[in-house]
N, C-alpha and C positions, 0 to 999 in steps of 0.2 A: 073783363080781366082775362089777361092772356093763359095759358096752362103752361105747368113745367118743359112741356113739350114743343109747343109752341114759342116760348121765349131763346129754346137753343137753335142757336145760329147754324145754316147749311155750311160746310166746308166749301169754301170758293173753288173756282175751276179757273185754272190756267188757259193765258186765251194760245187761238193760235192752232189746236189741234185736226189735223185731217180726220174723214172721216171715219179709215182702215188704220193708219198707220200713229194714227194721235200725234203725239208729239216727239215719236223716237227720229222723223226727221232731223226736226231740232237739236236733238238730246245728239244724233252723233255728228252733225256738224260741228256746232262750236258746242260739250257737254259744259266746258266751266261757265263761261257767261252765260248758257241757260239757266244753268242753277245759283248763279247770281242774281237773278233777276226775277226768282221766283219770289223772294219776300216782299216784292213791291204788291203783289196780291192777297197777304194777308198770312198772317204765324200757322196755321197749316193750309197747302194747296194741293189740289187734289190735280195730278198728271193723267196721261192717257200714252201706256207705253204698248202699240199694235193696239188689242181690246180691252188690255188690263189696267183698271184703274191704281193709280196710287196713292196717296195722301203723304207727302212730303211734310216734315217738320221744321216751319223755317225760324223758329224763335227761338232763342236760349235759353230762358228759363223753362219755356214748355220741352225744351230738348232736354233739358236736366230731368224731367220730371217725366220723362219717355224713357229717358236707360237707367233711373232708376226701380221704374215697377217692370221689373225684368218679366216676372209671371205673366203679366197682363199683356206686355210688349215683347213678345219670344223669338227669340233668331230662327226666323224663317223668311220666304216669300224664295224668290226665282236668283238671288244671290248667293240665299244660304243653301238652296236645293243644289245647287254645279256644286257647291262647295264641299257640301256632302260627299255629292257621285266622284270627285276627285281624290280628297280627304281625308273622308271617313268622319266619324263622329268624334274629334278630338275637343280639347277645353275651348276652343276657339267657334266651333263651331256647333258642337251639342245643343239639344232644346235646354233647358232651364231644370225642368226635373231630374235630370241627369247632372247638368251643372255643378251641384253643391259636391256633391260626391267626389268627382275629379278633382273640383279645386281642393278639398280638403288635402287630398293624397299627393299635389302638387307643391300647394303650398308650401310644405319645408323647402324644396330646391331652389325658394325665392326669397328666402328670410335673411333679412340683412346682415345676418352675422357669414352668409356663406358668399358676400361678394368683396369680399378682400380675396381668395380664393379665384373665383371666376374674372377679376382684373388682373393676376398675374398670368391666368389663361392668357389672355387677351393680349398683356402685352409681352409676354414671349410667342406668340404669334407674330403680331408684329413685325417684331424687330426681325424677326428671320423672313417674314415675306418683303416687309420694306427693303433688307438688306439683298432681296434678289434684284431689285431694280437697277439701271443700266443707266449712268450719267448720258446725259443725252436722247434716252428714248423716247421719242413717239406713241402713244396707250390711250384707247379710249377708257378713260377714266371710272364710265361706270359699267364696264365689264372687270377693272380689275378691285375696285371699291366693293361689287358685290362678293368678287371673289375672294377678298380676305373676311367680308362680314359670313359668306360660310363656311369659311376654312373655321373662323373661330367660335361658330355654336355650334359646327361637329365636335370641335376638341371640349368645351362645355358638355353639350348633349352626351355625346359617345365617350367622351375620354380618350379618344383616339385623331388619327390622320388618316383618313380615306387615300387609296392610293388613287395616281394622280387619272387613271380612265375612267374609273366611278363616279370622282369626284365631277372631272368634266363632262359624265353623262346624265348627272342628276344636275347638273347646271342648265345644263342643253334642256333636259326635258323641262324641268321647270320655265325655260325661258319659253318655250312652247305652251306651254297653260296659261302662264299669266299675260302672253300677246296675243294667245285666246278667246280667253276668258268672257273679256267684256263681250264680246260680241258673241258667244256661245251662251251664255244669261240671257240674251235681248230674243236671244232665235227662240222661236215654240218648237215643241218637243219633235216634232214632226219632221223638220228641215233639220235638226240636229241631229238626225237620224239619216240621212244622206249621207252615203259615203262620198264626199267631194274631197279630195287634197285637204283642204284643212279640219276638216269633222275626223277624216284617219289618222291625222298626225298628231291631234291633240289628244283622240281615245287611245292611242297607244302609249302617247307619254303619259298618260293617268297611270297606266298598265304600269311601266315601266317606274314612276316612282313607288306605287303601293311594293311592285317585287324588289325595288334593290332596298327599300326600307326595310323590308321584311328579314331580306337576307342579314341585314347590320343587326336588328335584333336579334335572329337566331344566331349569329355569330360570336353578339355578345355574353348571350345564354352560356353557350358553348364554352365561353373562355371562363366561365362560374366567375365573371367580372363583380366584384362586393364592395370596391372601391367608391363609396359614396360623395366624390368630389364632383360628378357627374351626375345628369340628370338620370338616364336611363338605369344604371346602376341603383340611384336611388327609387326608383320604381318598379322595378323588376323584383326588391328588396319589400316593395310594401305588402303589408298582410292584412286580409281583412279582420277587422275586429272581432266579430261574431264570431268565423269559423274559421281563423285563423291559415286559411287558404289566400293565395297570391290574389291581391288586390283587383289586379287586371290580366285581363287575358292578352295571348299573344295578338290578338286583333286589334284591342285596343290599345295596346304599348305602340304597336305603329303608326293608329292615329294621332297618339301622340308625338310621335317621333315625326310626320309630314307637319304637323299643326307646328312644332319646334323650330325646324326646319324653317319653314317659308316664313313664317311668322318675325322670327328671327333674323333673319338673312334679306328681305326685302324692305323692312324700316327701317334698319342701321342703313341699309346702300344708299335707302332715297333719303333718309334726310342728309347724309353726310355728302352726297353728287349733290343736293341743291343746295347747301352750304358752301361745297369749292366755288359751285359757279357763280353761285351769286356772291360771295366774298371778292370774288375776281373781277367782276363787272361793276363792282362798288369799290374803288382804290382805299379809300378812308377807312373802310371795314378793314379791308386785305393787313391795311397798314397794323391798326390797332389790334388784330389777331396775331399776327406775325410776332408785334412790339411783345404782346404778352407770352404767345408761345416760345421767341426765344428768353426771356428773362427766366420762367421758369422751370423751362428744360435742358436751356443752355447746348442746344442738337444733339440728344439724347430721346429716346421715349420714353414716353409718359406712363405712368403709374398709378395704379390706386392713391398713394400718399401726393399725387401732384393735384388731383382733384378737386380740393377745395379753393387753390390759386390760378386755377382754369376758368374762372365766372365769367370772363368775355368769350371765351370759347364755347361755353352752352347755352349765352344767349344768343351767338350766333346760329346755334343749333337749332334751336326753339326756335327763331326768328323765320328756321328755314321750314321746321316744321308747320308752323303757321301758315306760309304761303300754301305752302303743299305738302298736306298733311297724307300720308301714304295710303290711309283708308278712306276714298274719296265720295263714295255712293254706297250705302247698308244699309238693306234690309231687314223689318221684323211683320209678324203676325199677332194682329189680335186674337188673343183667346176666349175673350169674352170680350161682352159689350164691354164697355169705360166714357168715362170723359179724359178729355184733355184741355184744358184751358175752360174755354166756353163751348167748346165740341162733344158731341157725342161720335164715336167710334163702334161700327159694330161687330162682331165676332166673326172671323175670317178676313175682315179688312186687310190689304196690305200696305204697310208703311214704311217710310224708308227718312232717314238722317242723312244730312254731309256734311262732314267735319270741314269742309273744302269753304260751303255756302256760311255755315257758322263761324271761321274766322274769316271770313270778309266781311263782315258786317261791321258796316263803320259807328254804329253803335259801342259796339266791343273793343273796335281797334282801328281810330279814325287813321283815314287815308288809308285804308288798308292792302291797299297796293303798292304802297311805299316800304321798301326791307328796311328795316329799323329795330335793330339788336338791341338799340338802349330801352326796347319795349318793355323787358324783362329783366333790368335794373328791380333788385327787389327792394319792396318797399310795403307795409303796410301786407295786408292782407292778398296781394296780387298772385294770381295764380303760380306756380312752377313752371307748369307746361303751359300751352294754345288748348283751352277748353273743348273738350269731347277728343283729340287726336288718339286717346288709348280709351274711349270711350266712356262708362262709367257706372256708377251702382256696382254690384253683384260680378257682374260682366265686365269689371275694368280689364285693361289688358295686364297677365298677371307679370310680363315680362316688361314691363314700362323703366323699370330703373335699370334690367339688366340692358335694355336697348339702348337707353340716353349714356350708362358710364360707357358702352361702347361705343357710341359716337363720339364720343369727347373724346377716348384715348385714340381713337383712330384719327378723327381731324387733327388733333394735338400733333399725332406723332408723323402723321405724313408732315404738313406742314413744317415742322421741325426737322425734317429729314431735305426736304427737296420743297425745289420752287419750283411751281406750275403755270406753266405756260398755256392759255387756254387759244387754239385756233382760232383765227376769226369765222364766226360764222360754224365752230364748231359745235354747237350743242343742237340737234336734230330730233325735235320730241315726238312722239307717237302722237301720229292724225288722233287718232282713238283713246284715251287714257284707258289704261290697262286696270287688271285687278287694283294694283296700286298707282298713285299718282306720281313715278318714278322718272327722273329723266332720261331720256333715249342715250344716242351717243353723244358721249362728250369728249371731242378728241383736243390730245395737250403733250405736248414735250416738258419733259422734268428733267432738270438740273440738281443736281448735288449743291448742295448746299453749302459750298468747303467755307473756314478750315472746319467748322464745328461737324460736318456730316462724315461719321464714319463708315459712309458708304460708297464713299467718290471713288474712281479711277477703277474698280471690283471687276473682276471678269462677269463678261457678258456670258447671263445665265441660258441654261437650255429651255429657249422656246416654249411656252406652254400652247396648244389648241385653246382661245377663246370661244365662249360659249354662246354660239347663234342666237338669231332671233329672228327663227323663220316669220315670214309673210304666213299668218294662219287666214 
């Protein structure tokens, strides 16, 4: 008779691995068909990224049953450490015993009574950034999609409009971290520590978003902002129970305010860039989004009250999230031994989820390579979203609905404003999937939309500086 111990099965190893370098070969030539093809060895596989092992969770119901024992499964390992050193300890990133705390004091700025609110943000954004555009321009699409998804969770977060060098220098730095990123994670600590060209340009744009963040909050301090239509307002405002002193410290208000920020501003761009483009490369889609966006905007922008008659508009969203869900490779830490599934796990293990490898699974969503918006026709008990894409348990992302109604009013309302003309051969994606699984350049000429667009014939506005993306 076998023992307890002896009946639990070893976690499989991924074949394939060099002897120094394991499988990060692999992992940065082709990273998505690598982790496509990790489930054909078994619902957890154990990787070899330089010496460090990983254990990859490739099943979904064991993935369910991974983000939700958040204590057991803690955001940590060599993702969430950059993450940190970047950061800081915001709701995004914090271990779990920290956790509950933040969210408690977060929570109200996410309660559904306050996004009627946060969609007239949005779409008086809009209309005034759409309205700068230029019949006939030329625009790589997701330099300027990102830039209206931060224009609008500054004026959310802040309550405010960053003037316009700030704004393009927290763009710039940021665009510098997350083209980064991934390969700053993969380096051991050692070689990260080399001043080369890109280890200086990314440690100072750390530098530089923790200081200009810093300044917006002391800024805000300073204005005795109490306006609680904003996030920061409302949390500068929280008091702690016990002793009735400020909730958080200015340390932590910032981490908040970077976690806000990127958080914010890099889901809305990538889903709503791989929505245009893949809308555009599929005429049928194009057609059926169009058909509905003009019937119920009639070339106007879209609005909290148009939301409910927008449903081919968010499955195309979802559809895009699925393909490429923005949080593509995440990391945690065992804290203790555990099981998962038929596995034992032991204490400091490192593990990691992809939302990228769980919706492709044709289990979940046959042919899963095929973009097919009528996936999310609801019916029956079917998901909202593409499972795990805002993660889950405890740890959901707490900004999930403010992300999705901002994609919607923004594809909505672009699309309702101007027709996209996508280059051939214009969408150019990072060798490397970055922090997020975001699309590169996507360059397109937009046309006004006449007679309905009342944007056409407008003077051409003043230039803005697009925001780089250095070679790190």
């Amino acid at each position: 008779m076998k023992s307890d111990t002896e009946s639990i099965p070893s976690v499989p190893k991924a074949p394939g691995a060099t002897p120094v370098l394991g499988h990060l070969p692999a992992l940065l030539r082709a990273p998505l068909a690598f982790l496509r093809g990790l489930p054909a060895h078994g619902p957890l596989v154990e990787i070899r990224l330089g010496r460090k092992p990983i254990v990859v969770v490739c099943d979904p119901e064991l993935t369910r049953s991974f983000l939700v024992q958040d204590r057991v499964f803690d955001k940590g390992g060599p993702l969430f450490d950059r993450l940190r050193e970047a950061g800081g300890q915001g709701l995004a990133t914090c271990p779990s015993g920290e956790h509950r705390r933040q969210r408690r004091l977060i929570q109200p700025a996410f309660h559904q009574a306050r996004f009627p609110g946060y969609a007239g943000i949005m779409t008086e954004r809009l209309d005034a950034i759409l309205g700068g555009w230029r019949d006939g321009q030329t625009l790589d699409l997701s330099v300027e999609i990102r830039k209206i998804a931060a224009d609008v969770v500054i004026a959310a977060v802040f309550g405010t409009r960053l003037e316009r060098g700030i704004h393009t220098r927290l763009a710039t730095d940021f665009d510098i971290l997350l083209s980064g990123f991934t390969r700053h994670s993969l380096l051991p600590k050692p070689l990260r520590k080399v001043p080369t060209p890109g280890n200086v340009r990314y440690d100072q744009a750390t530098k530089r978003v923790r200081e200009t963040m810093t300044s917006l909050v002391a800024e805000h301090r300073e204005r005795g902002a109490t306006d609680e239509t904003n996030l920061l307002s409302m949390l500068i405002s929280a008091r702690d129970p016990e002793s009735d002193s400020p909730a958080l410290s200015d340390e932590e208000l910032v981490d908040q305010a970077v976690t806000m920020y990127s958080a914010g501003t890099e889901t809305t761009a990538g889903s709503v860039g791989w929505a245009l483009y893949l809308a555009a490369v599929h005429p049928e889609v194009l057609g059926r989004l169009t058909e509905e966006i003009d019937t119920v905007l009639g070339g106007r922008t879209a609005t909290w009250e148009d939301l409910p008659r927008l449903t081919y508009t968010r499955q195309v969203l979802n559809e895009a999230l699925r393909m490429y869900p923005p949080g593509w490779f995440l990391t945690r830490q065992v804290m203790s031994d555990a099981k998962l599934g038929p596995y034992s796990v032991a204490e400091g293990t490192t593990m990691a989820y992809s939302p990228y490898l769980i919706s492709h699974l044709p289990s979940l969503y046959p042919d899963p390579e095929r973009f097919d918006p009528d996936r999310w026709i609801q019916t029956g008990r079917q998901p909202k979203v593409p499972v795990t894409v805002f993660g889950g348990g405890a740890r959901k992302c707490i900004g999930d609905e403010f992300s999705l109604i901002e994609g919607v009013l923004l594809l909505a309302s672009l699309l309702s404003h101007w027709k996209v003309d996508l280059h051939p051969g214009s969408l150019t994606l990072p060798r490397l999937p970055q922090l997020t699984l975001n699309p590169g350049r996507m360059v397109a000429t937009i046309t006004a939309r006449a007679p309905r667009c009342p944007y056409a014939n407008q003077p051409e506005p003043e230039p803005a500086r697009a925001a780089g993306s250095p070679d790190v």
